[in-house]
Each structure stands twice: as C-alpha cells, then as structure tokens.
N, C-alpha and C positions, 0 to 999 in steps of 0.2 A: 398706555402701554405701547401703542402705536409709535409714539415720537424714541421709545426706546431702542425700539425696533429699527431706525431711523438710522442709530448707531451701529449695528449690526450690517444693512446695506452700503454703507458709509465706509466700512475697513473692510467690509469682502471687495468695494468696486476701489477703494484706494491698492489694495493689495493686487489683481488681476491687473489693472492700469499698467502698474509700476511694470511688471513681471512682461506682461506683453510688449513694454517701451522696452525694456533692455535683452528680449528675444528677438526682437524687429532691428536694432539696431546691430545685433549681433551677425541678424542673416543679412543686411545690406553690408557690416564688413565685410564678411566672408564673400559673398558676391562680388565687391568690390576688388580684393585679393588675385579672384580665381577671373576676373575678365582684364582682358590687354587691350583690346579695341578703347585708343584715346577720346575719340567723344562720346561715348559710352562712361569713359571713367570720369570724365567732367562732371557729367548729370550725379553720377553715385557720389560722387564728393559735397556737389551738391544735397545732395540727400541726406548726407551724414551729416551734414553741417546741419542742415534743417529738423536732423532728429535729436539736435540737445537743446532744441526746444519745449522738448517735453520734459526736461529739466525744472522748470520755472512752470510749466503749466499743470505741475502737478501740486505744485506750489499752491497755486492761484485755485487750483481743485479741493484743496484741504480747506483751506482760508474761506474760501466761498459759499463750502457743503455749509461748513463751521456756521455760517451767517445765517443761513437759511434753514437749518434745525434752530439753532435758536430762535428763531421768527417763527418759525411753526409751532415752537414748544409753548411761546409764551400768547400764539392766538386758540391754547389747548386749553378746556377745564380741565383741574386734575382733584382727586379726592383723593386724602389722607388713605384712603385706606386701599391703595394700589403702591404705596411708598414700597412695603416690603417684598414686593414681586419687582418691582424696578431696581431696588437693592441686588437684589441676587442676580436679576439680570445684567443689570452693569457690572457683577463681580464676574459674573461670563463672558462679558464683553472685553474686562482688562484682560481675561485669561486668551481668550482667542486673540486678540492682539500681540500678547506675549508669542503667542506661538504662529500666527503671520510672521515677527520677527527674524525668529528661528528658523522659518523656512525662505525666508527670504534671505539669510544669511546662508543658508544652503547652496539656495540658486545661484545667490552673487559672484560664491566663491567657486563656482564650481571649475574645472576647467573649460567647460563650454559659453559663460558666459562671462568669462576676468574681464575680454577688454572690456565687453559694454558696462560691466559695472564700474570700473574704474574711470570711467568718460564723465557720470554724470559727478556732480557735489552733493546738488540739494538734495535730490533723489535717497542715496543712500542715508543721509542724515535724518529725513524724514521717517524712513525704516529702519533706522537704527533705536531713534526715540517714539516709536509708534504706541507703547503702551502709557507713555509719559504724554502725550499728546492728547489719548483716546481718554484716559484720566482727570486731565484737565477740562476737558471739553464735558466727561460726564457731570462733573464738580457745578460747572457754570451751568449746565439745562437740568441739571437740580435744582441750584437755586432758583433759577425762571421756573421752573416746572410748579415748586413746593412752595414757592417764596412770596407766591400770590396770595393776597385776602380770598376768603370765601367767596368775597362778592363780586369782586374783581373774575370779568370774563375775556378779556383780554382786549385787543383793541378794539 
C-alpha cells in the first residue's frame, strides 16, 4: 500500500513544483518590469532565461519519479488480497489528479499568472494530461506490483 501511496506524494510534489515555477517566474517578471537600473536588468533577463529551465526539468522530474516507483514497486512483495484497497486508492488518485488539473487551469489562467503560463510548452502540456499520465503510470505499477509469481520477491 506504501508504493501506492508513492503516487499520491508524486502529483501533490509534481503539482506544487509547477505552481511555485510559474509564481517565481511571474515575480522576477514583474521585478524585471518595475526596475530601470541597466545592469540590474541584464542579471533579471538572465534569470528569466534561466527559469524556462524548469520547463524540461519538470519533464525529466515526471520521467524519473516514473522510474523509481517502478523500481520500488517491483523490489515490493505484494498479496492479492490488498489488490481492492489499491483499486480504490488509485480511483483517488485519478480523481485528485483530475482536480490538480482544474486548479491548475485556474492558476494558469488567471490574470496574475498569463505570461508565466504562456512562456513555458511542456509544463502546461504535462498539467493539461495529468490524469492521462497519473493513469498510465498506475496501469504499469500494477502490472509490476500484481504481475509477480508468488514466489517471486523481487530483485
């Protein structure tokens, strides 16, 4: 049940991530904006440039967690008979994702955060299919999870 759980820490810290990168981004535009001092604006440009880095690093944060639950799930014994608490749990998990979404679609749009949302690509893409992702991923550490022999204890 732990490894399920796994999932659960996984879409609250991919969702705060995001939210934090496109609030952070927003306060060093507006900083940017509100200061006239030329090398001052050199470093802030700098900075902005160096925050659509977290573009692809949130990328490489999906893809990686993604690895690493699966390595944990499959160094897991798991018994049949925690299947239908894991069920229900992962029908939680697609739901809270659903609603990350939603509130991510909130934030994005808002007026306080248009331009950072419209700077990144993959970012929003990633939050637009979050519960298609969160799905796919539960699909695959089920099968690792349940897909083992009895005997089979993992590596």
């Amino acid at each position: 049940m732990s490894n399920v759980l796994d999932f659960l820490y996984l879409g609250i810290l991919i969702f705060v991530l995001v939210i934090v990168v496109m609030i952070s981004y927003q306060v060093l535009y507006n900083f940017a904006e509100a200061t006239e001092d030329t090398l001052n604006q050199t470093y802030i440009e700098k900075g902005l440039v160096a925050m659509t880095v977290w573009d692809s690093a949130v990328l490489v944060l999906v893809v990686m967690s993604f690895v690493a639950v699966v390595i944990g799930v499959f160094l897991v014994r798991s018994h049949p008979a925690f299947t239908i608490m894991s069920i229900i749990f992962m029908f939680v998990m697609l739901f809270l994702s659903g609603l990350f979404t939603n509130i991510y679609e909130d934030v994005a749009l808002s007026d306080n955060l248009y331009n950072s949302s419209v700077t990144y690509t993959i970012i929003p893409e990633i939050m637009h299919n979050f519960p298609l992702i969160i799905g796919v991923f539960i699909v695959i550490v089920g099968i690792v999870l349940y897909g083992k022999s009895r005997g089979d204890t993992g590596i």
